[in-house]
N, C-alpha and C positions, 0 to 999 in steps of 0.2 A: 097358912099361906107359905109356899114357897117362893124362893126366886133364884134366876141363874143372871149371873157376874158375866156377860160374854168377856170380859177384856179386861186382866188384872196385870200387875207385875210383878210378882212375890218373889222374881229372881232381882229384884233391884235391892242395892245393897241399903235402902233406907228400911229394911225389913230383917237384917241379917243378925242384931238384937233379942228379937222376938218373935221369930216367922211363925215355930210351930205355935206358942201361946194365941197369936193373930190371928192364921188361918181355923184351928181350932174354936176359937169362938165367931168365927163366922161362919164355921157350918151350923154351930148351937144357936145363931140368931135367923136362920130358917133360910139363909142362900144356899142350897143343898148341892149346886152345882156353880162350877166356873171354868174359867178359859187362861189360863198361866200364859202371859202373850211374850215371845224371843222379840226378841228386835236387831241382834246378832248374830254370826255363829255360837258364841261364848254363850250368850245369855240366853239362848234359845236350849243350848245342850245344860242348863242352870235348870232352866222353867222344866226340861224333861225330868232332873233329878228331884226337882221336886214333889212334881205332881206325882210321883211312881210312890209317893207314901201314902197316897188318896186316891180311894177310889172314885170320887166323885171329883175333881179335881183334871181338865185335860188341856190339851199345848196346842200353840201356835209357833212355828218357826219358820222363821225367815229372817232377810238383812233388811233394816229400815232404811230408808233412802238418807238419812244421816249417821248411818253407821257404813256405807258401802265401803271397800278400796280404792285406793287415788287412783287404780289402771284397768283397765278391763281385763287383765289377765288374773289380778288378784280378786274383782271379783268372780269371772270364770273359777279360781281354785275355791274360792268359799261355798260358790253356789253347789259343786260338787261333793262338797265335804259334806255340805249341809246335807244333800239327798244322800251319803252315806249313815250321815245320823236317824234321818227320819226312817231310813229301811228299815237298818235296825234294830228303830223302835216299836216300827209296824207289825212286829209280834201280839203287841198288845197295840188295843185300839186308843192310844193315847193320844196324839200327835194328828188332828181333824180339820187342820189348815196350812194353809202358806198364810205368813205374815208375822208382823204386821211388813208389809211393802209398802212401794209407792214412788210420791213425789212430791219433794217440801223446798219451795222455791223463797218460801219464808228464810231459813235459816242458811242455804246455801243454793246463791245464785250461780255461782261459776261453774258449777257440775254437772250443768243439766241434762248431758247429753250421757254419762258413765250412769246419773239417776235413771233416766230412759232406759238404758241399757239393761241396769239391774233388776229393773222393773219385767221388762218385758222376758227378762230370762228366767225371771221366779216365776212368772205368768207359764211359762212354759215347764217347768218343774211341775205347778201345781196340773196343767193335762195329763202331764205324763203318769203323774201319781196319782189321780183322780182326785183333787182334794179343790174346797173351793180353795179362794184369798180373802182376805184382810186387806184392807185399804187403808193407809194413811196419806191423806195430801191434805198439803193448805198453802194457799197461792199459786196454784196448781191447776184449776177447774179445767180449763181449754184441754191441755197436756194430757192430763186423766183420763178424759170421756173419748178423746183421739184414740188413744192407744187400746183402750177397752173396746170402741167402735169401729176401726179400720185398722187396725194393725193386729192385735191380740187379745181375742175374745177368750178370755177364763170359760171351758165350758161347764164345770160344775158350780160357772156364779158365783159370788159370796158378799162379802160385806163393804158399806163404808163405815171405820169403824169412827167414834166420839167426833159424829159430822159434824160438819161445817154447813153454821147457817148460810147457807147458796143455794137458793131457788131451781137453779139452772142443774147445778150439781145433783141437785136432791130428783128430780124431776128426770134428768136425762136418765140417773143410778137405778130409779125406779121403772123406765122403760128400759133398759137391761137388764132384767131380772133379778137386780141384788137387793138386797136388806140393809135398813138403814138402823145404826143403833146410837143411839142418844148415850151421854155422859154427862157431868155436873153442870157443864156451862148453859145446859138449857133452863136450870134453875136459878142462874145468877141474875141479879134486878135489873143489870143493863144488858142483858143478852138480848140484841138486836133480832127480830123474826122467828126468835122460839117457838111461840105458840104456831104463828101462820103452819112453821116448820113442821112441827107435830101434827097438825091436822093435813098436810099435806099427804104424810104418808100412811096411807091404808094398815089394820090395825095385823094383817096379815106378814107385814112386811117390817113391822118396828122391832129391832134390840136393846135391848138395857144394858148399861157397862158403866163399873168406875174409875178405868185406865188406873188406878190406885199403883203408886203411894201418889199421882198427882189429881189434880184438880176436883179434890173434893167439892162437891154441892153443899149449895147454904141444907140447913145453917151451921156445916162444919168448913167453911170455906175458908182455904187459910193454913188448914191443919192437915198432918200425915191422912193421906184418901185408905179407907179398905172397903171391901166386899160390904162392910154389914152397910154402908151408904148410897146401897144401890136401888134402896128402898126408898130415896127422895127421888131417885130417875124416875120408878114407877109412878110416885107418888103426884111429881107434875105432868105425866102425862096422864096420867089417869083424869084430874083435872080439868085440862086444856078438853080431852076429848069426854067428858063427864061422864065418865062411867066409875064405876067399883075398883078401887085399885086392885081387889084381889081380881077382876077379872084380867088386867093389865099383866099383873104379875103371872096368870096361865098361859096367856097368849103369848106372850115372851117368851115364857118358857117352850111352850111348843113349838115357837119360829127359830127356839136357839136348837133344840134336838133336830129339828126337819134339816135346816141348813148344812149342822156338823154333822150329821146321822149319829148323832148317839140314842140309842136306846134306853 
């Protein structure tokens, strides 16, 4: 059985210890593939120098909506630097996303508007470079599905990534043709709507991810998150939707090459 990690962070410095020993026995524990996710300029051009040691091993860059700059001019300079890095790197086929992006009203309510902004301008990076996005919001839902529905449709699609139990979210994200990919908190005892959650979306359309170093799934909940615990994601959906987890873990796999075009 195989399985692929869509959404790690091995450029985060709670990895900087032991990255290669880590990542190394998580390709030997059978996740054959992953997705090194920037949430920065810095940590995105990190997540590139990493994954360029692996081959199986590819990037997501962008600025996280709690990483932007306090002006629109400094984001306008990052967002351009960033498409200088991603060309770049487009020599090889490493670098399969914008993100992670978005909009997190959770942790910073007074920027809503430079959030927007930086949103809708990586949304436009990713047309121009044909790549889908990565989504991050929470507390967000209204704001999110606006900007995807009427203002700036992603045309190559892409992810919500370690969704958010929201009905509304889940449902609207699936009638605009994205993919939704579950992370540890579907597995936690008080995770409100999980299962409904999982059975919600069709099996063509589900991701597995474990945002690692955070939010490990039980029963390592608690502790530094990596790749090789990506196998309790499959392992409650497999579950909820009663099937074979190894069938879980191919169709994942399949939904995560289809999305990124990896071959």
């Amino acid at each position: 059985m195989q399985l692929f990690d869509t959404h790690a962070h091995y450029n985060d410095e709670k990895f900087d210890q032991d990255r290669d020993d880590v990542i190394n026995a998580i390709y030997a524990s059978g996740v054959t593939k992953l997705v090194n996710a920037g949430y920065s300029l810095e940590s995105s051009i990190k997540a590139i120098e990493i994954a360029s040691k692996y081959s199986w091993m590819y990037v997501i860059c962008g600025i996280s909506p709690n990483d932007i700059p306090e002006n629109y001019e400094g984001i306008d300079e990052q967002i351009t630097s960033l498409e200088r890095v991603i060309l770049n790197e487009n020599k090889t086929p490493k670098v399969v996303a914008i993100g992670e992006i978005g909009l997190d009203y959770y942790w910073n309510k007074e920027n809503k508007e430079l959030q927007k902004y930086a949103f809708l301008k990586q949304i436009e990076l990713a047309n121009k470079l044909e790549l889908p996005i990565v989504i991050h919001t929470r507390e967000a839902v209204d704001d999110t599905i606006d900007i995807l529905k009427n203002i700036k449709t992603p045309t190559k699609k892409g992810v919500f990534h370690c969704c958010p139990m929201n009905r509304h979210l889940v449902s609207e994200a699936l009638k605009l043709g994205f993919y939704i990919s579950f992370a540890g908190p579907v597995t936690f005892k008080n995770a409100k709507n999980a299962d409904e959650i999982i059975q919600m979306v069709p099996l063509d359309r589900i991701l597995i991810e474990t945002d690692s170093p955070y939010l490990a799934p039980e029963p390592n909940r608690g502790k530094r998150n990596d790749s090789r615990n990506v196998y309790y994601i499959a392992e409650k959906i497999a579950k909820v939707k009663e099937m074979d987890i190894e069938e879980i873990a191919n169709v994942t796999y399949k939904n995560a090459e289809t999305i990124f075009e990896i071959n």
